[in-house]
Structure formats: C-alpha cells, structure tokens
BANU-47739 format. One record per residue (C-alpha): residue number from 0; y, z, x. Coordinates in nm, 3 decimals. Layout:
residues N
+-----+---------+---------+---------+
: seq :      yy :      zz :      xx :
+-----+---------+---------+---------+
: NUM :       Y :       Z :       X :
...
+-----+---------+---------+---------+
//
This chain:
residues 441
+-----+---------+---------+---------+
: seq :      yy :      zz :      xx :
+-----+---------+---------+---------+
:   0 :  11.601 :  16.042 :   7.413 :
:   1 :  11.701 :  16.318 :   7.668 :
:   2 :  11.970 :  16.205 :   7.917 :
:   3 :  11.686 :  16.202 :   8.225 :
:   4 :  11.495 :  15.956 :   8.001 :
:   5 :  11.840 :  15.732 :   7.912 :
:   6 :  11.917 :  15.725 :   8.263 :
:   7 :  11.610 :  15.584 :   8.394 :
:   8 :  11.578 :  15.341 :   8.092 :
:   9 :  11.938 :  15.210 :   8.164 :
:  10 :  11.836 :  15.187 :   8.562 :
:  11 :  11.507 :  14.964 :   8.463 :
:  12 :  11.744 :  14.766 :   8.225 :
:  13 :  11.972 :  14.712 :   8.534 :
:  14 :  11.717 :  14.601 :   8.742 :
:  15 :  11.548 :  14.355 :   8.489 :
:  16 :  11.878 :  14.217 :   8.437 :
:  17 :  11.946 :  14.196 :   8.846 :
:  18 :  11.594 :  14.003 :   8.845 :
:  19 :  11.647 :  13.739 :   8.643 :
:  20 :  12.012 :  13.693 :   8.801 :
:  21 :  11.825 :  13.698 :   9.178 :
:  22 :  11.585 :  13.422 :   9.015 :
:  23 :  11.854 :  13.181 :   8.835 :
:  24 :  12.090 :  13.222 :   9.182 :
:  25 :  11.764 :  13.149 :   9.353 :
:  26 :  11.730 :  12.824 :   9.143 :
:  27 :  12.076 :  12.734 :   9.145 :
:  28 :  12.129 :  12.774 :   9.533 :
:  29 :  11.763 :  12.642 :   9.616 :
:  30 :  11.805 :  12.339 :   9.388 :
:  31 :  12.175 :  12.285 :   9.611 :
:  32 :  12.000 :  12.359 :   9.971 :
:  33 :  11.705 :  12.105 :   9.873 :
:  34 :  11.995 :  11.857 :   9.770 :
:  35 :  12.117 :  11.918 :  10.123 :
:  36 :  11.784 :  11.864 :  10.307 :
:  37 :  11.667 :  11.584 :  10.072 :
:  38 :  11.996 :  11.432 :  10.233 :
:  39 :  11.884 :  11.444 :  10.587 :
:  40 :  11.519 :  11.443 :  10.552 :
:  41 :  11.324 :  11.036 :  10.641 :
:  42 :  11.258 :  10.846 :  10.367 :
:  43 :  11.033 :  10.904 :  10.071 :
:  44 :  10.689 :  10.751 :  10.130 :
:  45 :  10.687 :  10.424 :   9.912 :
:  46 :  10.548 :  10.370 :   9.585 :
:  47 :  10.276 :  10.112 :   9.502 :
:  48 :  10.202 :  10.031 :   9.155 :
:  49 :   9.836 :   9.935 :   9.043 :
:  50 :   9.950 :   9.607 :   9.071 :
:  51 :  10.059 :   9.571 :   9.400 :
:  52 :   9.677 :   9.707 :   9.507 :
:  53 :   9.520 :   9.496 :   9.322 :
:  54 :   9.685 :   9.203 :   9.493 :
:  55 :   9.645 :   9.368 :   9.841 :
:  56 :   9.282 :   9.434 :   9.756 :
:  57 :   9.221 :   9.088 :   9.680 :
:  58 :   9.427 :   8.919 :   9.999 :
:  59 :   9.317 :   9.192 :  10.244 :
:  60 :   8.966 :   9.325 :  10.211 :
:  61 :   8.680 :   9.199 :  10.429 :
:  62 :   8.421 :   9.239 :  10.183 :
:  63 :   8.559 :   8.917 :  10.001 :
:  64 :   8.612 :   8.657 :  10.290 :
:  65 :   8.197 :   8.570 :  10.398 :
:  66 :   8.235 :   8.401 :  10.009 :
:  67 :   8.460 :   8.162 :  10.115 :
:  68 :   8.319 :   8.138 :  10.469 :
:  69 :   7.934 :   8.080 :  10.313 :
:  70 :   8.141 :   7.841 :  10.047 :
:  71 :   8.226 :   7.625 :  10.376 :
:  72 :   7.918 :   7.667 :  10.506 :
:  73 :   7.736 :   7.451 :  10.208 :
:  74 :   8.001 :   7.198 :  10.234 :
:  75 :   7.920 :   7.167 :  10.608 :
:  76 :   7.560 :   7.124 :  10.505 :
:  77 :   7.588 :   6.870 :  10.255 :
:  78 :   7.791 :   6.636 :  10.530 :
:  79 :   7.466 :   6.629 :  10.722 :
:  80 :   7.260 :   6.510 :  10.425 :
:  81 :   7.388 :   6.155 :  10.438 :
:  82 :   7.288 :   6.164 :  10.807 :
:  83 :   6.971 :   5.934 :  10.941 :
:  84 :   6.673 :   6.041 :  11.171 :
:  85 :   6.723 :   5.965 :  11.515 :
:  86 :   6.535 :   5.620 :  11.632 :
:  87 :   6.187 :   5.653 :  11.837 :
:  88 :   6.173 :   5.501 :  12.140 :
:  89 :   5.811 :   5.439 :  12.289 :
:  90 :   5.684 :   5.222 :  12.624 :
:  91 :   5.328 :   5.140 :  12.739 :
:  92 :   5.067 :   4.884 :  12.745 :
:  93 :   4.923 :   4.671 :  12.490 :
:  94 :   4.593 :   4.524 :  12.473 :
:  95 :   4.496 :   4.641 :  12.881 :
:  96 :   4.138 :   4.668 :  13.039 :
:  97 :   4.051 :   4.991 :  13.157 :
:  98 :   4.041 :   5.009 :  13.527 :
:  99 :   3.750 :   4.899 :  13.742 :
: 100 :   3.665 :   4.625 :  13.535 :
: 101 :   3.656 :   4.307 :  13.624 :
: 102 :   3.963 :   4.056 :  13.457 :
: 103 :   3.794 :   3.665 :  13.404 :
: 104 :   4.149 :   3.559 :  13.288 :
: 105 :   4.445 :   3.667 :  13.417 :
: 106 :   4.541 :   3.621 :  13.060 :
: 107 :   4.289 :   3.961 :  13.011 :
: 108 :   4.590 :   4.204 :  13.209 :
: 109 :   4.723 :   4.295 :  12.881 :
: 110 :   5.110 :   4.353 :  12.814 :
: 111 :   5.319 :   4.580 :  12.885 :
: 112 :   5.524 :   4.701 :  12.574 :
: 113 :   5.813 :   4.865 :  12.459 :
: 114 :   5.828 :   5.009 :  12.089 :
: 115 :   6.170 :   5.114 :  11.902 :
: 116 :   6.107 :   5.256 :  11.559 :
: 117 :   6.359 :   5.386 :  11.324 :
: 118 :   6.343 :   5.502 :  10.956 :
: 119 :   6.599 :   5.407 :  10.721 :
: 120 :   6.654 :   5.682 :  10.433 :
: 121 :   6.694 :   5.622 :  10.082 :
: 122 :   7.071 :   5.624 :   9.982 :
: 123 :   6.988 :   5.811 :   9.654 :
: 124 :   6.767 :   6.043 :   9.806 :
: 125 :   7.064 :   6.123 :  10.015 :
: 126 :   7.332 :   6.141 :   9.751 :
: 127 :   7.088 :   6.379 :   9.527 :
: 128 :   7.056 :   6.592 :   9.825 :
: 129 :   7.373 :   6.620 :   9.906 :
: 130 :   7.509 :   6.710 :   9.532 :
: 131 :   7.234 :   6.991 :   9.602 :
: 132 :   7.392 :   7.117 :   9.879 :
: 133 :   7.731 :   7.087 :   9.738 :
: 134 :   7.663 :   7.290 :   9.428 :
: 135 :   7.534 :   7.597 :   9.650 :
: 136 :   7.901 :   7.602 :   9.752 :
: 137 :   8.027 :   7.716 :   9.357 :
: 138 :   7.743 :   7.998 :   9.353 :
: 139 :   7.917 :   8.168 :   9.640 :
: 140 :   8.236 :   8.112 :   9.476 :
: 141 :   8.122 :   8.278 :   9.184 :
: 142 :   7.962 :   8.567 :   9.382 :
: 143 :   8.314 :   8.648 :   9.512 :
: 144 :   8.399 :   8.681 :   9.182 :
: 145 :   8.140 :   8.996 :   9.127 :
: 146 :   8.257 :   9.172 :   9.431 :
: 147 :   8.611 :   9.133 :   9.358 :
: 148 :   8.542 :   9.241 :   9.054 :
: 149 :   8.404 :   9.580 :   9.170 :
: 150 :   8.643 :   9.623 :   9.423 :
: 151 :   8.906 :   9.607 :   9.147 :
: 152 :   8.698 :   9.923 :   8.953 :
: 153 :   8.674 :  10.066 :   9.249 :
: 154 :   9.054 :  10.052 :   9.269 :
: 155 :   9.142 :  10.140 :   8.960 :
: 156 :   8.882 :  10.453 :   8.935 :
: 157 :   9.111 :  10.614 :   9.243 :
: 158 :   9.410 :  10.534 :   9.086 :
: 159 :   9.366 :  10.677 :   8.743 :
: 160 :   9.200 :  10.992 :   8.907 :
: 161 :   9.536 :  11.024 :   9.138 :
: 162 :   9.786 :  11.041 :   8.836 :
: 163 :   9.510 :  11.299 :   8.723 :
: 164 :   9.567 :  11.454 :   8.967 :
: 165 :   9.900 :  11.443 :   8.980 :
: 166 :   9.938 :  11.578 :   8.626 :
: 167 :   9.684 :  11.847 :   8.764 :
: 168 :   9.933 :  11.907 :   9.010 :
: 169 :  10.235 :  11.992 :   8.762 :
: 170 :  10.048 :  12.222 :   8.547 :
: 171 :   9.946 :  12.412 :   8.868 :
: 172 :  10.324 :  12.379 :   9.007 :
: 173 :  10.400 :  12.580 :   8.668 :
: 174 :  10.141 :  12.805 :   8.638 :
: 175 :  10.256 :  12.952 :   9.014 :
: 176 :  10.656 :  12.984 :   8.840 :
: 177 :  10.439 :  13.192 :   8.532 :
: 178 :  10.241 :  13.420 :   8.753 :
: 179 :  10.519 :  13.470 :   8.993 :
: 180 :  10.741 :  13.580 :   8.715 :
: 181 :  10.479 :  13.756 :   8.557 :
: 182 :  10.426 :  13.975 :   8.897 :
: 183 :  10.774 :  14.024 :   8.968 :
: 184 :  10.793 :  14.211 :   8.599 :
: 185 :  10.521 :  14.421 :   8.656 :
: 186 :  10.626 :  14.525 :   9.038 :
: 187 :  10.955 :  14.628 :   8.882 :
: 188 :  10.772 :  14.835 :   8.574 :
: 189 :  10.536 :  15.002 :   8.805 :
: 190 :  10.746 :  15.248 :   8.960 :
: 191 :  10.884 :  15.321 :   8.615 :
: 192 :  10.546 :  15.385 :   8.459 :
: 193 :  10.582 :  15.039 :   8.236 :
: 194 :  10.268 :  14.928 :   8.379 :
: 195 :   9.951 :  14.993 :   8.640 :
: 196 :   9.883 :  14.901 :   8.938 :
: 197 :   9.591 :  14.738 :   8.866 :
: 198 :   9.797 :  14.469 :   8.648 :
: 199 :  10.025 :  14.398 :   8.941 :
: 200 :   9.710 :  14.344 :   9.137 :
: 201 :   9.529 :  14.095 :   8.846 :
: 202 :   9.892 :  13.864 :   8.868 :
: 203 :   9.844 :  13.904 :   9.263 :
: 204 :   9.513 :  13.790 :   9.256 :
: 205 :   9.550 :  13.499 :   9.010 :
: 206 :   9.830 :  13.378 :   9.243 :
: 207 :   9.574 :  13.343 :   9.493 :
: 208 :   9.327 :  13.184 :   9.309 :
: 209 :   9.607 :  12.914 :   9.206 :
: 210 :   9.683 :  12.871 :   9.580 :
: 211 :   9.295 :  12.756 :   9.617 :
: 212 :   9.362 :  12.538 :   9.319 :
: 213 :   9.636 :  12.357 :   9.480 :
: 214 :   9.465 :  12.340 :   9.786 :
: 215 :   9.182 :  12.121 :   9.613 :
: 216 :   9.430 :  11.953 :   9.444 :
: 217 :   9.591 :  11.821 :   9.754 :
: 218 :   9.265 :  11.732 :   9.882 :
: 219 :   9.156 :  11.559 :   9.671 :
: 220 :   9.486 :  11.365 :   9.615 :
: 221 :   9.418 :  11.278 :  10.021 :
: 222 :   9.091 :  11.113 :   9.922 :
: 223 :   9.221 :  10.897 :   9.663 :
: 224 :   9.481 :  10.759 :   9.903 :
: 225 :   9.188 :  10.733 :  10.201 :
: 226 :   9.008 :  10.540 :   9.951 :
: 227 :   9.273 :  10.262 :   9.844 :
: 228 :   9.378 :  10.269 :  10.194 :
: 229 :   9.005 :  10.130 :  10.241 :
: 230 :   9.032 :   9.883 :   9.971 :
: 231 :   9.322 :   9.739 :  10.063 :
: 232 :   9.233 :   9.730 :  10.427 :
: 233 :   9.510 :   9.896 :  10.606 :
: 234 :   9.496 :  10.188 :  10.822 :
: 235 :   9.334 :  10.533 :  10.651 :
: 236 :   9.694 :  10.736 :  10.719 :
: 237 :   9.947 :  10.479 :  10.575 :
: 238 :  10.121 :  10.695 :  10.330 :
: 239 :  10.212 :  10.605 :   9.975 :
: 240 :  10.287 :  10.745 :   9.637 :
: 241 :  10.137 :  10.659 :   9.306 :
: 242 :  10.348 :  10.517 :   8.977 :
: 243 :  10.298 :  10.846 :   8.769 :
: 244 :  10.458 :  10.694 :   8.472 :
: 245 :  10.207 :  10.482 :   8.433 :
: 246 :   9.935 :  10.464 :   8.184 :
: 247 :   9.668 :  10.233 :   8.143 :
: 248 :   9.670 :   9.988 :   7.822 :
: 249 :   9.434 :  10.116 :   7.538 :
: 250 :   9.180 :   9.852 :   7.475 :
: 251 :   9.196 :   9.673 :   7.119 :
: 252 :   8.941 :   9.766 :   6.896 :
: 253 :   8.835 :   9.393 :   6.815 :
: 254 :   8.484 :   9.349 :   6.903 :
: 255 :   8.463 :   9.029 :   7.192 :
: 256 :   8.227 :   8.799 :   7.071 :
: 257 :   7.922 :   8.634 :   7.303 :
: 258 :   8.119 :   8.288 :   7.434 :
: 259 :   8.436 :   8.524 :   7.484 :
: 260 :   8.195 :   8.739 :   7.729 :
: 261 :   8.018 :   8.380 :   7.906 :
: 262 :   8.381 :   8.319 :   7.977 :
: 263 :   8.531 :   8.595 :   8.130 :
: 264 :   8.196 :   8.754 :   8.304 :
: 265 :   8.182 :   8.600 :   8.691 :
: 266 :   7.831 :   8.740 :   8.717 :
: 267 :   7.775 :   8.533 :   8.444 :
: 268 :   7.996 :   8.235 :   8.580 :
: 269 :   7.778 :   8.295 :   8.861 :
: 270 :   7.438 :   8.204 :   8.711 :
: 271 :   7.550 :   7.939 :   8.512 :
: 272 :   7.682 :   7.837 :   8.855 :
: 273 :   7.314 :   7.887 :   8.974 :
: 274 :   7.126 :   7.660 :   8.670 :
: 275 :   7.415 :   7.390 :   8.784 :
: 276 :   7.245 :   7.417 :   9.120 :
: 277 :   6.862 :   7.447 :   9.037 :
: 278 :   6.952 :   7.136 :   8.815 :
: 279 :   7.122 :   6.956 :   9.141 :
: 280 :   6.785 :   7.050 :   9.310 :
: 281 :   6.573 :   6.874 :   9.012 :
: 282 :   6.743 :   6.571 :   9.032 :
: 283 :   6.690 :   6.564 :   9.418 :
: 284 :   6.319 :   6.632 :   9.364 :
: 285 :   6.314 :   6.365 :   9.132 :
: 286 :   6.457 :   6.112 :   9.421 :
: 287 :   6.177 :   6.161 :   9.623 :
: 288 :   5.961 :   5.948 :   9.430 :
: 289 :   6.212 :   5.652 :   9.532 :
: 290 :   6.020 :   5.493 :   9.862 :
: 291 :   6.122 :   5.509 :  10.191 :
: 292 :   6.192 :   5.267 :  10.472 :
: 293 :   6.143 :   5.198 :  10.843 :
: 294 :   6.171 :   4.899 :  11.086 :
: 295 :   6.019 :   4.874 :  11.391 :
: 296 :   6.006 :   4.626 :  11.708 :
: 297 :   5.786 :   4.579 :  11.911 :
: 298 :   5.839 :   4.397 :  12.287 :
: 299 :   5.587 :   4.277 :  12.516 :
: 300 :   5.566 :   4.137 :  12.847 :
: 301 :   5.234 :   4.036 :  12.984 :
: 302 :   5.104 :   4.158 :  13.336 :
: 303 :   4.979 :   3.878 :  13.465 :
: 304 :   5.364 :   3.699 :  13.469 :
: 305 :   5.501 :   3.416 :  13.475 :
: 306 :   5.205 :   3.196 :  13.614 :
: 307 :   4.975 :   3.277 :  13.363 :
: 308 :   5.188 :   3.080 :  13.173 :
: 309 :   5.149 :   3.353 :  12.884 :
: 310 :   5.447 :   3.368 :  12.660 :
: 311 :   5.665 :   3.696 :  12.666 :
: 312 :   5.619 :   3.817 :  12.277 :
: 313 :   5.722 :   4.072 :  11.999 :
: 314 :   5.613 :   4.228 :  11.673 :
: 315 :   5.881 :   4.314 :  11.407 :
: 316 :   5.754 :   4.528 :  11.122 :
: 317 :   5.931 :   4.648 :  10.791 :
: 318 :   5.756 :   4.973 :  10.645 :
: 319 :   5.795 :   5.133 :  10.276 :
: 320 :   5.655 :   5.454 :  10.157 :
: 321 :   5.451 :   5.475 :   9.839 :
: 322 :   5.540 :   5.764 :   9.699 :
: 323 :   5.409 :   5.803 :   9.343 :
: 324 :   5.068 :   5.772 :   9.448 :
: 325 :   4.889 :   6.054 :   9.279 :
: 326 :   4.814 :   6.259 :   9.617 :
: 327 :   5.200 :   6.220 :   9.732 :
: 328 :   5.358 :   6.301 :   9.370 :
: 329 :   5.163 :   6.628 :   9.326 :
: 330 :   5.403 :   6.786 :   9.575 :
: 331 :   5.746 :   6.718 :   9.387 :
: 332 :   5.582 :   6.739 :   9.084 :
: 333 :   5.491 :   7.076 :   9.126 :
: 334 :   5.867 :   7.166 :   9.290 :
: 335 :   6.059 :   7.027 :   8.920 :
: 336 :   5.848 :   7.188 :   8.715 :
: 337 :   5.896 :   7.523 :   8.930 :
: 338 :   6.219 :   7.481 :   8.874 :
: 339 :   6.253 :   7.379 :   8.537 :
: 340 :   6.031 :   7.734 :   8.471 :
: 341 :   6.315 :   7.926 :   8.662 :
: 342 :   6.603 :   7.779 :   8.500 :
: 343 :   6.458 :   7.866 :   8.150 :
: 344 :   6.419 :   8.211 :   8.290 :
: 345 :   6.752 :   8.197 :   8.406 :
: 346 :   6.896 :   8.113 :   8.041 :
: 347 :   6.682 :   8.400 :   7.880 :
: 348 :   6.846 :   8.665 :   8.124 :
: 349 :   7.149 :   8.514 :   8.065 :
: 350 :   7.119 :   8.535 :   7.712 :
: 351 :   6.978 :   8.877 :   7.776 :
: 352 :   7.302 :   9.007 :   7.986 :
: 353 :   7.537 :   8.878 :   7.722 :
: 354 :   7.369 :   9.058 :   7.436 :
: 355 :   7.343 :   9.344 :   7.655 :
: 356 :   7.715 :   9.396 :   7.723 :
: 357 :   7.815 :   9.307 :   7.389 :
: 358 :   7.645 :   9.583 :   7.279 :
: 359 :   7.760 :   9.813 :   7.554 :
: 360 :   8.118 :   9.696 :   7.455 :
: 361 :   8.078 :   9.817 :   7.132 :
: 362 :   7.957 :  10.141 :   7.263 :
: 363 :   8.237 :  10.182 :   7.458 :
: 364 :   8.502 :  10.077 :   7.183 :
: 365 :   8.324 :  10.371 :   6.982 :
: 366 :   8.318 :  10.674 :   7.266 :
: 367 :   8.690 :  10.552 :   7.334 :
: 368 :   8.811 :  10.553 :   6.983 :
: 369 :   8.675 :  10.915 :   6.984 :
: 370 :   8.777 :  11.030 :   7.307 :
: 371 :   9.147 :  10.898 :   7.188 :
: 372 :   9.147 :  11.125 :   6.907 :
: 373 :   9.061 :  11.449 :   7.123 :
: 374 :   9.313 :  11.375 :   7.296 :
: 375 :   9.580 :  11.325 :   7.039 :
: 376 :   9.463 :  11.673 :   6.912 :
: 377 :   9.498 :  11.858 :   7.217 :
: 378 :   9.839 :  11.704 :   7.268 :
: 379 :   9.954 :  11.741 :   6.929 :
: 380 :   9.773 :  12.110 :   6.788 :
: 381 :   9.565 :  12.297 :   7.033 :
: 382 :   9.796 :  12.297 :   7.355 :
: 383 :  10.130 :  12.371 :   7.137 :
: 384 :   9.949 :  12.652 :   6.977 :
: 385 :   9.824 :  12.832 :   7.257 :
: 386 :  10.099 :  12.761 :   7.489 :
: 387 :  10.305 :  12.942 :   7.127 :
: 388 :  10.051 :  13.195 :   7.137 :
: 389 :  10.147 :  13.290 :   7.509 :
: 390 :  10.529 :  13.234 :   7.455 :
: 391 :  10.493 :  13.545 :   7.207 :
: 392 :  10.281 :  13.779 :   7.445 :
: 393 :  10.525 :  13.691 :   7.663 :
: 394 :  10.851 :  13.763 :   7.489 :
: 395 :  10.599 :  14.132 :   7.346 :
: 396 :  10.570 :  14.216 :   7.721 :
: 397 :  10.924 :  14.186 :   7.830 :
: 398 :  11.047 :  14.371 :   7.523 :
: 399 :  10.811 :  14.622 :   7.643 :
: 400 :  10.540 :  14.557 :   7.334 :
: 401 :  10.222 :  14.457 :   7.537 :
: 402 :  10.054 :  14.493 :   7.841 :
: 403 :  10.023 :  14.242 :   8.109 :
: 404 :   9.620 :  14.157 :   8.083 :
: 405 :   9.722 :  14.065 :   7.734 :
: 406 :   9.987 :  13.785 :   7.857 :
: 407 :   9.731 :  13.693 :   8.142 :
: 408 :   9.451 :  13.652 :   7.914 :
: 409 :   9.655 :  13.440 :   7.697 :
: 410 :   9.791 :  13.263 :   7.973 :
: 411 :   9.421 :  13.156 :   8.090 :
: 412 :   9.355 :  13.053 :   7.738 :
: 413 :   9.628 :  12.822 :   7.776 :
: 414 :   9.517 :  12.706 :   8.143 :
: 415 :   9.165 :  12.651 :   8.100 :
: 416 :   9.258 :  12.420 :   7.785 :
: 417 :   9.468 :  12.219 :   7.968 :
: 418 :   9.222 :  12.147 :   8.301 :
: 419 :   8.992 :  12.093 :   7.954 :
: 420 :   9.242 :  11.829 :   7.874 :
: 421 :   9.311 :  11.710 :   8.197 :
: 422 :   8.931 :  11.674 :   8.250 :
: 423 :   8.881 :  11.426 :   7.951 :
: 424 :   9.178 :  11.242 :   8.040 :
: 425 :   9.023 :  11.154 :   8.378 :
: 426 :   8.692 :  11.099 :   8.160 :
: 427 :   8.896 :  10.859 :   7.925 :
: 428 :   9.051 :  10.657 :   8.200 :
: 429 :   8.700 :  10.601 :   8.359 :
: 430 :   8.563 :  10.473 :   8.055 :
: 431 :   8.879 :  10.208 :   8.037 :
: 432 :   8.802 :  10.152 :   8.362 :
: 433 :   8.421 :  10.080 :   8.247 :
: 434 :   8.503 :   9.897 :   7.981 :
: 435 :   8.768 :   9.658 :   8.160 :
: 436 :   8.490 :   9.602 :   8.441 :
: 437 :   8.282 :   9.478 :   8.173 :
: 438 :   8.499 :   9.254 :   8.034 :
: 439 :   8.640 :   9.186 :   8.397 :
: 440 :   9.008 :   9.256 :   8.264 :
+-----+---------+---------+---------+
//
C-alpha cells in the first residue's frame, strides 16, 4: 500500500470512528435532553386496560339502555292487564208510542229509562295475561345480552389490532435507526470510492418509504382509539394509551360441550327466554275459554207520572259468556296450536344453533392450535435466522466485504417476515376474539 493509499485509508478509518462517536454522544446527550423535557412536558395520556373498556362499554354506551327501557315498558303493560273495561252508561225510552198516535191509557206513554252496563273480567284470564306480558320483559333482557355481547368483540377487535399496531410501530421505530445507519456509512464511503451513489440513494429512498409506513401506522393507531372512544361513549378526541404488555389468554383446547354452550350463549338465553313467553301466551289462550261476566241495571220512570199511578221500575240482569261453543273456540284454538307449531320450531333452531357453534368451536380450536405453532416458529427459527443472516451482511459491509444492496436486501428479507408475523398475529388475535364471542367469554 503506497503512502497516498495509507493516508486516505487512515482518514476514512478516522471518520468511521468520528461517526459512531457523533452517534453514541448523540444517544447519550439526546437520551439526557429528553430526560429534561420529559420533566417539564404535561402528563402522559392515561392508560386503560381492556378491562376498564369493557366496563365503560357496558355502563356508557347507548346502544344498550332501550333493553332496559323496553324491559320497563312490558312491566308497565302487564299492570294494565288486571285493569276492567270502563262501565256503559245509556238513557232513553222504553216501551214509547211513536208520535202522532193516539195514547187510550196514559199507562201507553212508555218509560223513560236509564241503562248502566258493566262487564266484569275473568280474574284468571287476567292473571294469564298478565304473566304474558311479564315474560316479554326477560326477552329484552336477554336481547341486551346479544348486543353487549358484540359491543364487547367489537371492543376487543380494536384493542388487539392497537397493540398490533403498536408492535408494528417498534419494528418500524428500528428499521428507521438501521437505514439511517446504513446511509450514514455509505455517505461517508462515497467520496472515498467504498460505494455508489446509487446505494446511498436506495438507503435514501427506503427511509422514505418507512416514513409512509409510519404515517399509516399512526393512522391507523388514531382509528382504533376513535373507535373505543365510540364504544365507550365519550368524546372521539379523549386521548389514551393502550396496555402493550398485554396479551390475550390462549383458549384451552377442551372441546365445550352442548349444555356448556345453552348456558353461556345470551342469544340462546334469549330464545329460551322467547319459548318461556310463547308458553305464557298458551296458557293465556287457554283462559279464554273460562266465561265472562257482565251486570247490568236497568231504571225506568214512566211518562205519564205520578197519577197514572204506574209504579217507577227496574231490570237487573247478570250475563255470562259461553265460550267453548264450537263457533267461539275455533278462534283460540287455532292461536295455541299456532303457537305450539312455533315453539317446536323454536327448539329445532335452537338445537340447530347449538350444534352449529359447537362445531364452529371446534373449528376454531383447530385453525388456533395451528396458527399458535406459526407463530412459535417465526419467533423461535425464522426471525432469529434472518435477523443473523443480516447481522453478518452487516458486520461484511462495515469491514468493507459487501456492498450495501446486499445488507438492504437482507434487511427486507428480515422486514417483510416480520409485517408477515405481525400480520398473523393480528389474524390470531381476531380469531380469539371469534372464538370468545362465540362462547361469549
């Protein structure tokens, strides 16, 4: 090596070794002035674990309260069902000649009456009907239970997808330290002839593509919290941060069986809930063919008055229906056995829905057994190999023993595997959520 040659070699060497002091200082002293500003800056936005939006989402959302509201609403309804029709009041004559005709007896006038009628209800007809009206009460209780049920999916989709995200967000955070390092090397070797100009303008334009990366990132990361801000009903700004440390529970492998699913299922709470009331509505159906009652009294004072010497008089009358008599019956005949058809029909798609998710359970407990085990591999062999495989075109390059397309190819390698990984994480946690929706975990 000629002296010309050792001199720039040395001066290269110099400023390699002034980089990566200008870098470290740079750490060091922007690690201190952050300390200082983290000092003075407001408070970090609060964290809110998954539980704490669960709970908001189920005290705070609109989309649960007309459940309880239409649950008061029945109850209101059934009070009136004891209630009796209002009395009928009547007044005319009784037994008059028409006008223009001529009255022998003064006895002939006629009467003048006045009628009150009122109809006395059946007390079990009353009770049956309001036990029907009662029981449509627990079927909107039980459809609160489906919404709130979604809303916590909902909840839990945006969550997982955040700390996604989040994790997105890191890798990104060090693929910008990679590139920036990996540009800074080849603007010092350019002017040396250690590399082209074209490889300080690939890092440069991967740096730029990250930037658009983090920009989506970000975005996206403002959805999520616009969403849960939704759910839990407060305004769409309120900031917050996410528990990244935590992880959702992996489901256990133990296959639920059909009464486990009857149990825990409020759509399916719900149609029992519904049978309960269609058999409510049979029983009041069946009431009708008690009879009914009414009383009425008649009063009748006679035109003619007092010197007719006709007596003031009155008619008192005590009704009851018939009811089972063959044209009556036919109409709540026909309304049991309606319902006795739709309740059976209810209990097949019952049956039908538990079968259903049992076997969609099982499904699930398969793809996420699998899905688990791609994971563990990328985690535990692909990403340490290839992040190894870029470690040593990186340590080649600085020791001056391969280009810089050769680390940035093997730095992609390593990058797309990870959004790979980071993309069936988010698909994993999705399918928990699936799968917990199901089960209504």
């Amino acid at each position: 090596m000629n002296s010309k040659n050792l001199a720039n070699w040395m001066s290269w060497k110099r400023r390699i070794n002034a980089l990566w002091l200008t870098l470290a200082l740079g750490t060091y002293l922007g690690g201190s002035v952050f300390g200082q500003v983290a000092g003075t800056s407001p408070q970090p936005d609060p964290v809110l674990p998954l539980d704490s939006v669960l709970t908001q989402i189920e005290a705070r959302n609109s989309l649960l309260r007309p459940y309880a509201s239409r649950a008061a609403a029945a109850r209101a309804y059934s009070e009136g069902a004891r209630s009796w029709m209002a009395p009928m009041v009547g007044v005319g004559t009784f037994m008059a000649p028409y006008p223009m005709q001529m009255v022998m007896d003064d006895r002939d006038r006629g009467y003048g009456m006045v009628s009150v009628e009122q109809d006395i209800p059946n007390p079990f007809k009353q009770r049956a009907n309001q036990v029907f009206q009662q029981s449509k009460a627990g079927v909107e209780e039980a459809g609160r239970g489906v919404m709130a049920n979604q809303l916590r999916a909902d909840a839990k989709t945006l969550y997982y997808e955040w700390l996604v995200l989040e994790k997105r967000r890191a890798v990104l955070s060090e693929n910008r330290r990679i590139l920036q390092t990996m540009k800074k090397l080849a603007d010092i070797r350019y002017p040396y002839n250690q590399g082209s100009l074209g490889n300080v303008y690939k890092a440069e334009g991967r740096l730029y593509e990250l930037d658009n990366m983090v920009t989506m990132t970000d975005a996206d990361i403002e959805r999520k919290r616009i969403g849960l801000n939704t759910l839990m009903n407060v305004p769409k700004i309120n900031a917050f941060r996410i528990d990244t440390s935590y992880r959702p529970a992996p489901p256990s492998a133990a296959l639920p069986s059909l009464e486990d699913i009857g149990t825990r299922r409020s759509d399916i709470l719900k149609m029992d809930r519904q049978i309960l009331s269609m058999q409510a509505g049979i029983e009041a159906q069946k009431a009708e063919r008690r009879p009914g009652f009414r009383v009425r009294f008649d009063h009748m004072q006679p035109f003619a008055g007092t010197k007719s010497m006709m007596p003031t008089q009155f008619t008192l009358m005590g009704m009851i229906s018939i009811p089972v008599v063959p044209w009556a019956s036919r109409m709540y005949k026909a309304e049991i056995k309606g319902m006795q058809l739709d309740i059976q029909a209810m209990r097949d798609e019952r049956e039908g829905m538990l079968n259903m998710t049992q076997g969609m359970v099982a499904q699930m407990l398969t793809d996420l057994g699998n899905m688990r085990t791609q994971l563990d591999n990328y985690e535990r062999r692909v990403m340490p190999t290839l992040r190894k495989m870029y470690d040593t075109q990186l340590i080649a390059y600085e020791q001056n023993k391969a280009e810089l397309p050769v680390v940035i190819d093997a730095w992609e390698t390593l990058n797309m595997t990870q959004m790979d990984y980071l993309t069936r994480l988010g698909d994993y946690y999705r399918m928990i959520v699936q799968y917990e929706k199901e089960l209504e975990k």
